[in-house]
C-alpha positions as CSV (number, residue, x, y, z in Angstrom):
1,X,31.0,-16.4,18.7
2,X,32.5,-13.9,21.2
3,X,35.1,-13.2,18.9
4,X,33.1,-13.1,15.3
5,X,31.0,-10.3,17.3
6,X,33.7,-8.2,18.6
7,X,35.1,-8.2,14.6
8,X,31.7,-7.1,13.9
9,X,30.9,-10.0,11.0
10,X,27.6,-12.6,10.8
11,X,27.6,-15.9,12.1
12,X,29.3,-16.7,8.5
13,X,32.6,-14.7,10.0
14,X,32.4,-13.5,5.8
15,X,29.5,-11.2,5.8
16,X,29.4,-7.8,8.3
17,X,27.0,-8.0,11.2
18,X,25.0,-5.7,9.9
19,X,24.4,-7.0,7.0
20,X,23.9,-10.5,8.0
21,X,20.9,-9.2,10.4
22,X,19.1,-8.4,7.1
23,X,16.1,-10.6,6.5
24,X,17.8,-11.8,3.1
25,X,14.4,-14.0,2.4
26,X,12.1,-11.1,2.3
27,X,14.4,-9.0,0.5
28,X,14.8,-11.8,-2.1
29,X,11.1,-12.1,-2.1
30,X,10.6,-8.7,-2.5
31,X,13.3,-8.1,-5.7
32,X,11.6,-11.7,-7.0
33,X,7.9,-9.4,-7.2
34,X,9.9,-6.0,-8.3
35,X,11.9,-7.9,-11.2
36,X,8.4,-9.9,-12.6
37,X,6.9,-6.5,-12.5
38,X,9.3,-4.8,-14.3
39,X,8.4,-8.1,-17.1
40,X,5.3,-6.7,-17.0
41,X,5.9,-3.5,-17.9
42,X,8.6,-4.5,-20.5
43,X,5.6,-6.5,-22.1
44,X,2.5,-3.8,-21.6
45,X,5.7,-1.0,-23.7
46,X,5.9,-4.1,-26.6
47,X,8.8,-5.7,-26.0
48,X,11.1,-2.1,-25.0
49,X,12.2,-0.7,-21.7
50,X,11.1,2.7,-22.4
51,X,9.0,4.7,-21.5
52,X,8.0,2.4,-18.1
53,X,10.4,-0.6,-17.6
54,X,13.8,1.2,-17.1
55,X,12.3,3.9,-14.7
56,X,10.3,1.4,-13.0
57,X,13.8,-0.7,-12.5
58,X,16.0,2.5,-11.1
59,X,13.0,3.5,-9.2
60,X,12.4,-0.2,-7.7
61,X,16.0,-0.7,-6.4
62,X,16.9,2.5,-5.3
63,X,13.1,2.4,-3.2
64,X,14.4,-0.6,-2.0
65,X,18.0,0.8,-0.7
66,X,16.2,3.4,1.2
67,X,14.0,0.5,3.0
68,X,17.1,-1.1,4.0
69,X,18.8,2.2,5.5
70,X,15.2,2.7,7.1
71,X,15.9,-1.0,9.0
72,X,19.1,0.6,10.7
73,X,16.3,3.5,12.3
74,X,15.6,2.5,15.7
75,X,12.3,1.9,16.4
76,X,11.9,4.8,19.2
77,X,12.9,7.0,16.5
78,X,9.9,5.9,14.6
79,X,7.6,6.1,18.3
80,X,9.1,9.8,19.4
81,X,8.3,10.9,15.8
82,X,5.1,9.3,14.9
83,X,2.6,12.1,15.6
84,X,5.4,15.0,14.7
85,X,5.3,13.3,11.3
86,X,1.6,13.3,11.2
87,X,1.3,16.9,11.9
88,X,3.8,17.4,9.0
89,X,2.0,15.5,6.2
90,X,-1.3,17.1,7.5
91,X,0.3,20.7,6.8
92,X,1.4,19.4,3.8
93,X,-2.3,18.1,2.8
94,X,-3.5,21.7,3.5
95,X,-0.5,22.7,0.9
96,X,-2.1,20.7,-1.6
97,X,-5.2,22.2,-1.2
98,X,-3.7,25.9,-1.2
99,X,-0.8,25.4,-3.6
100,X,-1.1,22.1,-5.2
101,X,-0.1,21.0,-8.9
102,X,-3.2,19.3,-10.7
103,X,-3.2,16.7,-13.7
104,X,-5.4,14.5,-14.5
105,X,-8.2,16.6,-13.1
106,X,-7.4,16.1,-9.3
107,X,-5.1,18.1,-7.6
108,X,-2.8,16.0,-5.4
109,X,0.7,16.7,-5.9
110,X,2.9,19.6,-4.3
111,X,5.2,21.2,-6.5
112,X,8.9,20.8,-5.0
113,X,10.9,21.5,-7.9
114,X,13.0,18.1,-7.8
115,X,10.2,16.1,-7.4
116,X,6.6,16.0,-7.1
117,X,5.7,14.5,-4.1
118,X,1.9,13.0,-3.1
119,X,1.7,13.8,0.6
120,X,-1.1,11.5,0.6
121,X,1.0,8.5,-0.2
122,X,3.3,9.3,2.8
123,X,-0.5,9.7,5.1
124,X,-0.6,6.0,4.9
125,X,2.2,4.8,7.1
126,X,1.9,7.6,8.8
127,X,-1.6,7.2,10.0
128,X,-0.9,3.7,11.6
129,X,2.8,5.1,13.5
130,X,0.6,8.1,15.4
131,X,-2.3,5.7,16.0
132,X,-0.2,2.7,17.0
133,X,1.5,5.8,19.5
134,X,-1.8,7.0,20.7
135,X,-2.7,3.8,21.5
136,X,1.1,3.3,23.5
137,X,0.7,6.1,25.3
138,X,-3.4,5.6,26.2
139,X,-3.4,3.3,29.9
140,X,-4.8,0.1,29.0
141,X,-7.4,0.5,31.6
142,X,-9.2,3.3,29.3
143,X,-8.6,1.4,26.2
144,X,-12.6,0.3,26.3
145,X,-13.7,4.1,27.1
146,X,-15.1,7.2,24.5
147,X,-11.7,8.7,25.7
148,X,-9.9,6.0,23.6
149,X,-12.2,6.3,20.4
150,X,-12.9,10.0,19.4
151,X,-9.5,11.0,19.2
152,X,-8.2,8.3,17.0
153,X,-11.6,9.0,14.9
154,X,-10.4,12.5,14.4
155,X,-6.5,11.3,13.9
156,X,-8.2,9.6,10.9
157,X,-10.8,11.6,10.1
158,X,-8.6,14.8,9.5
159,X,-6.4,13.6,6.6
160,X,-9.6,11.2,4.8
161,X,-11.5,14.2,4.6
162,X,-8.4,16.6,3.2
163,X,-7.6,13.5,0.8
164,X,-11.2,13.2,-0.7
165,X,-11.1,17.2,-1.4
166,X,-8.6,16.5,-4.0
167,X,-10.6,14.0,-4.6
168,X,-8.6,10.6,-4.5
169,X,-11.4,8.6,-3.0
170,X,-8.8,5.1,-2.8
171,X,-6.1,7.0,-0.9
172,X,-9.0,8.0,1.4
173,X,-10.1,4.6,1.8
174,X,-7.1,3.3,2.4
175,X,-6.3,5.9,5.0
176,X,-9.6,4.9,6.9
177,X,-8.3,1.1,6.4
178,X,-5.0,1.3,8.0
179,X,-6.3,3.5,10.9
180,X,-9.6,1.1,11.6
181,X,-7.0,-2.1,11.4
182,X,-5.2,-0.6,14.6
183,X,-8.0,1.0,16.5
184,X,-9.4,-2.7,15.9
185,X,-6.0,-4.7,16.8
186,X,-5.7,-1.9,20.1
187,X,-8.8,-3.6,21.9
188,X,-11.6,-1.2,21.0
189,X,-14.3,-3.2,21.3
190,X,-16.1,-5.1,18.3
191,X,-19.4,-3.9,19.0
192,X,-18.5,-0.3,18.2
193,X,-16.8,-1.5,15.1
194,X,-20.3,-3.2,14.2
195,X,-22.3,0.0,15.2
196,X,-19.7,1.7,12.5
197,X,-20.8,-0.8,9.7
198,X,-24.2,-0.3,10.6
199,X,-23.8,3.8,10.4
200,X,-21.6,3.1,7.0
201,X,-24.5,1.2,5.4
202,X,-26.8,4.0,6.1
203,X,-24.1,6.6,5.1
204,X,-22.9,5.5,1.7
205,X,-26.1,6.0,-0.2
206,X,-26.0,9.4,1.0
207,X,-22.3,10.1,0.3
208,X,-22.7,8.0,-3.5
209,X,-25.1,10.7,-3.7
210,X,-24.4,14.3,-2.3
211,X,-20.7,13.7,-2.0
212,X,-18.9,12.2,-4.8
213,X,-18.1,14.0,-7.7
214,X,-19.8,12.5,-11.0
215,X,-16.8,10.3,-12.5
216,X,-16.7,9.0,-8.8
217,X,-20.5,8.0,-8.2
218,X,-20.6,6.6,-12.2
219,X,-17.7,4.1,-10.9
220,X,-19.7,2.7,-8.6
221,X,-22.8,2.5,-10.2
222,X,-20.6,0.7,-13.1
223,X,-19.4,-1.6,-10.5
224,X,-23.3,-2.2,-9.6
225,X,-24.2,-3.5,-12.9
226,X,-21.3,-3.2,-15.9
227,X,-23.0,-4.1,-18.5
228,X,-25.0,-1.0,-18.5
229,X,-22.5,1.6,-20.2
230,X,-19.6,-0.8,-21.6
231,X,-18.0,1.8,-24.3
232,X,-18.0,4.3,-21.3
233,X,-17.9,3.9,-18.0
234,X,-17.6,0.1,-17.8
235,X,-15.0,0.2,-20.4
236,X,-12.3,-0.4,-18.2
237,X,-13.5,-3.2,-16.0
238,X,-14.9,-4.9,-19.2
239,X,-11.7,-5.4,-21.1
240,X,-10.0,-6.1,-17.8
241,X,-12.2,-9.3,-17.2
242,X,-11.8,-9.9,-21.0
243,X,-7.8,-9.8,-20.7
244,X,-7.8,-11.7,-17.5
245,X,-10.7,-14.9,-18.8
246,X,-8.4,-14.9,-22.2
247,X,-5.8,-15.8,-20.2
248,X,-6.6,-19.1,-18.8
249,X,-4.3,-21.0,-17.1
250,X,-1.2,-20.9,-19.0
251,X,-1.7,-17.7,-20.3
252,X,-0.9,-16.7,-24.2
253,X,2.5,-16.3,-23.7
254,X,5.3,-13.6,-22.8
255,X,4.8,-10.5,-25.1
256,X,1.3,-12.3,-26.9
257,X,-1.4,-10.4,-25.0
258,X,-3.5,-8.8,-27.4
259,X,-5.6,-6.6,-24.9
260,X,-2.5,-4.5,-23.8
261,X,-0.8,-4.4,-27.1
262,X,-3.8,-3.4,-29.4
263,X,-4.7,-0.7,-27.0
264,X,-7.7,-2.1,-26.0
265,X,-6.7,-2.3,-22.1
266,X,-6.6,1.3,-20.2
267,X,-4.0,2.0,-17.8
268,X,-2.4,-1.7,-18.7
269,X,0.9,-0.1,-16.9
270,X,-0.5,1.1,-13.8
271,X,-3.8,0.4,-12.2
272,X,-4.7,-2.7,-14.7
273,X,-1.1,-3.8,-14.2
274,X,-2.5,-7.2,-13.1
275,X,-4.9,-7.7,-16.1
276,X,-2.2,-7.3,-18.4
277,X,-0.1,-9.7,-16.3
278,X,-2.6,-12.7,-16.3
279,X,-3.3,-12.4,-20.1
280,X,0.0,-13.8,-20.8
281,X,0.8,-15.5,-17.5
282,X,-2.6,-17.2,-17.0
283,X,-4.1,-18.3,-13.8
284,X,-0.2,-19.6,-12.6
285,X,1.1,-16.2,-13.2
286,X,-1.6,-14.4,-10.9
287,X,-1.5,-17.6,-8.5
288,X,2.5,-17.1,-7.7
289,X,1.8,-13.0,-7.6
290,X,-0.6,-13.7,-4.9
291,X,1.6,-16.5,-3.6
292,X,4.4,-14.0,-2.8
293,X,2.4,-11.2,-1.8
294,X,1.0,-13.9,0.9
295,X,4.6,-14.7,2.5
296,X,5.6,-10.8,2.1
297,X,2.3,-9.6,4.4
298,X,2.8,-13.1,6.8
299,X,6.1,-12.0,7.6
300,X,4.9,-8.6,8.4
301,X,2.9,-10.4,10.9
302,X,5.1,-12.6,12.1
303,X,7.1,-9.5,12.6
304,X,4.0,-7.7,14.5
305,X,3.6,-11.1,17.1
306,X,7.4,-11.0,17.7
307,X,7.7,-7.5,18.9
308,X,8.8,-6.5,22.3
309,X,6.4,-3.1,22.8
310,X,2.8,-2.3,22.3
311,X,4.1,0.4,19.6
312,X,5.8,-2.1,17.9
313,X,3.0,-4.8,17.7
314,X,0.4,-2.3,16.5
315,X,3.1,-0.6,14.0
316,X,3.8,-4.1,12.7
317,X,0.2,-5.0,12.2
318,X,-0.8,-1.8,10.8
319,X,1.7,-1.7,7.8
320,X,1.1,-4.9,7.3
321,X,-2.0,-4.6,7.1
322,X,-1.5,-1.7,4.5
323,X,0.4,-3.4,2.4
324,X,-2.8,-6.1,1.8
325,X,-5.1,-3.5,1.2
326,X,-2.9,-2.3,-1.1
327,X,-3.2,-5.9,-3.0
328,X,-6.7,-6.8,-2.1
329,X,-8.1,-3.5,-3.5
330,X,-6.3,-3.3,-6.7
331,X,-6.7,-7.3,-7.1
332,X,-10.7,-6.8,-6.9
333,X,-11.2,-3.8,-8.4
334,X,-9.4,-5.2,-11.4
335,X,-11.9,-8.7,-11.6
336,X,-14.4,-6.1,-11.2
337,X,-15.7,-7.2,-7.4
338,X,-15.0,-3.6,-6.1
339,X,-15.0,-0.2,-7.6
340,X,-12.2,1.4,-9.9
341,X,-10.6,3.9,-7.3
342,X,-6.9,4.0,-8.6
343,X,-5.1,2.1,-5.9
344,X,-2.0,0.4,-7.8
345,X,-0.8,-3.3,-7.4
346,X,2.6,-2.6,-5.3
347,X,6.0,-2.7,-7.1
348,X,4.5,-3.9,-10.2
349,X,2.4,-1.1,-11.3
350,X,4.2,1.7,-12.5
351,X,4.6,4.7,-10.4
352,X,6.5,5.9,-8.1
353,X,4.5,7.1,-5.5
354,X,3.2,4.1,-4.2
355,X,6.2,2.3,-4.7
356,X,8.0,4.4,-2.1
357,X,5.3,4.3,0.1
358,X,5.4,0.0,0.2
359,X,8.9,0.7,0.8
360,X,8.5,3.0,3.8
361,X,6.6,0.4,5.0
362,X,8.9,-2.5,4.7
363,X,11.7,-0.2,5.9
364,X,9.6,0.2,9.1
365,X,8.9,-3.4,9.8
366,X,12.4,-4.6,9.1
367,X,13.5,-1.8,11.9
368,X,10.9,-3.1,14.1
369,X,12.5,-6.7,13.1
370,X,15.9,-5.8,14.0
371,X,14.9,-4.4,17.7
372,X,13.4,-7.8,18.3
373,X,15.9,-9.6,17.6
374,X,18.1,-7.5,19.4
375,X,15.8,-7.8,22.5
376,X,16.1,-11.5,22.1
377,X,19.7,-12.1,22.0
378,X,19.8,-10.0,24.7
């Protein structure tokens, strides 16, 4: 063993040390959901790789490369330059909203020349490393004081608020999500977290009101009660829950859905990625894309319970955590139990925004893997 390690190879003495460290499972797992998504989109173009299928593929694998140099980044690097980071996406956020490129209505996207990049993707990972920090750095014995709660409320509160200007009222969600998972997995106390509900319940009305622009409040009053505007409004989650029941359990067949191909399906590419899947996989299709999203985010937990530091634990938990909301928001809002609020289903939507952002994440929890391990052969 002594002398396989001083050659720098894997218990195999074939494969480099390095590369034997890599969690080969989860990276086979994760190319398993990239590769059936890239069917997807293969299927929802008719049978040709353009104009989603080949992107998606280069896109995919060259996402997942950069996860697997982000595994070799110590995990101090990612503690030092947690709230650093933050401050930089934040001054980016105020770019958007000074200099910002809009389509589709909403202005999100900064304008680099190269690339066109949503700062409010990157917010999400972000948001859990300077929280998971704070929380580090905070003494334990204050953990159950204001002291510990108001500044983590406005770590959050900063970037929802600049996301929901643009508006992207998912992103913003999902912002609050991640941050509330790691205030909650820190030890604030669960009463506080009720007394939040509570506050919530009495808040939404108003915000549904006074503080969503009009496409936004119609979504949710859709979600309310569909059947009221189904050529409209409802359109989308109507022919969702039509491709999904026509399905069945077998499904019609790779490349025989007739809601994606006739048109009938918005956005059966990107956020209704998962409709257009079940039509021709069935039940079986959806059941193993939940199946392997299940492992990928109980790994990321095993992950969080295995790590030496509080940082780590919390950093762990948090993108993990991210990553489900990720699939349990788009899953419901396309069987239409939540609002439509444009959250994609991860690496088999098409896009590349959020693609890169599941792929920060898994980069981060497979460099918080390594250290433990390290720690334990130690």
């Amino acid at each position: 063993m002594a002398t396989l390690q001083s050659s720098g190879l894997g218990p195999s003495g074939i494969v480099p040390g390095p590369l034997a460290q890599l969690p080969w499972r989860i990276i086979g797992l994760v190319i398993a959901i990239g590769m059936f998504g890239f069917v997807v989109l293969y299927s929802a173009a008719g049978g040709s790789l353009q104009p989603w299928a080949a992107k998606q593929a280069l896109l995919f694998f060259v996402c997942l490369a950069g996860a697997v140099g982000l595994s070799y980044v110590p995990e101090t690097f990612w503690a030092l330059g947690a709230l650093p980071m933050y401050v930089l996406i934040v001054a980016m956020l105020l770019g958007v909203e000074l200099l910002g490129a809009v389509a589709g209505g909403s202005q999100r996207w900064l304008d680099l020349g190269i690339i066109r990049l949503q700062p409010s993707e990157l917010m999400k990972p972000v948001i859990v490393l300077a929280l998971a920090r704070f929380y580090e750095m905070l003494p334990v014995g204050e953990i159950r004081k204001f002291g510990a709660i108001w500044p983590a409320a406005v770590l959050v509160g900063i970037p929802a608020a600049l996301v929901m200007l643009q508006p992207d009222l998912g992103t913003a969600l999902m912002i609050c999500f991640g941050g509330a998972t790691v205030m909650f997995l820190a030890g604030i106390p669960l009463r506080l977290f009720i007394g939040g509900i509570l506050g919530a319940a009495v808040f939404i009305p108003l915000a549904v009101n006074f503080l969503l622009h009009e496409y936004q409040r119609n979504r949710v009053l859709i979600f309310l009660n569909p059947e009221s505007d189904p050529l409209g409004t409802g359109y989308h989650i109507s022919q969702s829950k039509i491709a999904i029941g026509s399905g069945g359990i077998f499904g019609k067949g790779f490349l025989q859905g007739t809601q994606s191909h006739l048109d009938y399906l918005p956005e059966g590419h990107t956020d209704f990625a998962l409709a257009t899947m079940m039509e021709e996989w069935g039940l079986l299709g959806g059941l193993f894309v939940i199946t392997a999203y299940a492992f990928l985010i109980g790994w990321g937990i095993s992950v969080s319970m295995r790590a030496k530091s509080r940082f780590g634990r919390l950093t762990a938990a948090g993108l993990s955590a991210t990553i489900f909301f990720y699939v349990a928001i788009n899953m419901a809002m396309v069987m239409g139990l939540a609002p439509v609020v444009g959250i994609p289903l991860p690496m088999i939507s098409f896009g590349g925004t959020a693609l890169m952002t599941v792929m920060i994440c898994l980069g981060i929890l497979m460099s918080i893997d390594r250290q433990s391990r390290r720690v334990q052969r130690w």
